[in-house]
N, C-alpha and C positions, 0 to 999 in steps of 0.2 A: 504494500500500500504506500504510496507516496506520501512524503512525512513533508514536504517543503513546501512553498506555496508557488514554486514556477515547477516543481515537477505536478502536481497540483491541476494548473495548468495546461501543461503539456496532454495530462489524463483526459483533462476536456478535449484538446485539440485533435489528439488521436481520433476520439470517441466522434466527433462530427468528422474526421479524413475519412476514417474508416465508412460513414456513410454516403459519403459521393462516391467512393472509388467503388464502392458496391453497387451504386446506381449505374455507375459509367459503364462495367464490368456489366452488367444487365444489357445496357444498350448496345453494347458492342455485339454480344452473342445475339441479341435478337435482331441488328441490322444483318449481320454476318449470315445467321440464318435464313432471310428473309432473301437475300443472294443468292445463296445455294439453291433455295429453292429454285428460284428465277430462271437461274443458270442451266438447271437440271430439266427444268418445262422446257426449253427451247426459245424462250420469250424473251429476244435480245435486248429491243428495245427498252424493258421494264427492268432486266439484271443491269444493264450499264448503269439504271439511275439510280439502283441497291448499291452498285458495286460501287458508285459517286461516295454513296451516302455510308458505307460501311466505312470507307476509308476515311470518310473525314472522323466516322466515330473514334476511328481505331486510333488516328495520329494524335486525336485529341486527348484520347486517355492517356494515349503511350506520354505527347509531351506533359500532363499534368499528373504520372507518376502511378498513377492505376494501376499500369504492366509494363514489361520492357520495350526499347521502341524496337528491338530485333525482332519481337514476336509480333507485334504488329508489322513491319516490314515484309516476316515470312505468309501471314495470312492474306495480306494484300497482294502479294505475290502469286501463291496457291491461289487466292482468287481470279485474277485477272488472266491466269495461265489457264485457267478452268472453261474462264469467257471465250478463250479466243480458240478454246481445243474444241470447245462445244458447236 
């Protein structure tokens, strides 16, 4: 248990980080899935603007620390390589 009042602090800061990165981490899997889907119908036109909108989810969390930016990098990748095979 935090004895100080800036660790204290920090306990709060965690406790609201810990709930954006959770929502982010939400958003991203469910733009992400919503591509695959897309991708897998054959329905180009609609997975390009998934595939827009995952990526902007995914850079967003990666640069505001959600998850790494390698691993968004590789899913964007996997994505777009999925697009262009399909």
């Amino acid at each position: 248990m935090a004895n100080t009042k800036s660790a204290k602090k920090m306990v709060r800061k965690i406790e609201k980080r810990t709930i954006v990165n959770r929502m982010r981490r939400s958003m991203v899997r469910t733009s992400v899935k919503k591509a695959e889907v897309l991708i897998d119908s054959g329905d180009k036109e609609n997975a390009k603007e998934a595939l827009v909108n995952a990526e902007k989810h995914l850079m967003r969390g990666a640069q505001k620390g959600a998850f790494s930016k390698k691993m968004a990098s590789r899913k964007i990748s996997r994505l777009t390589k999925k697009l262009i095979n399909s």
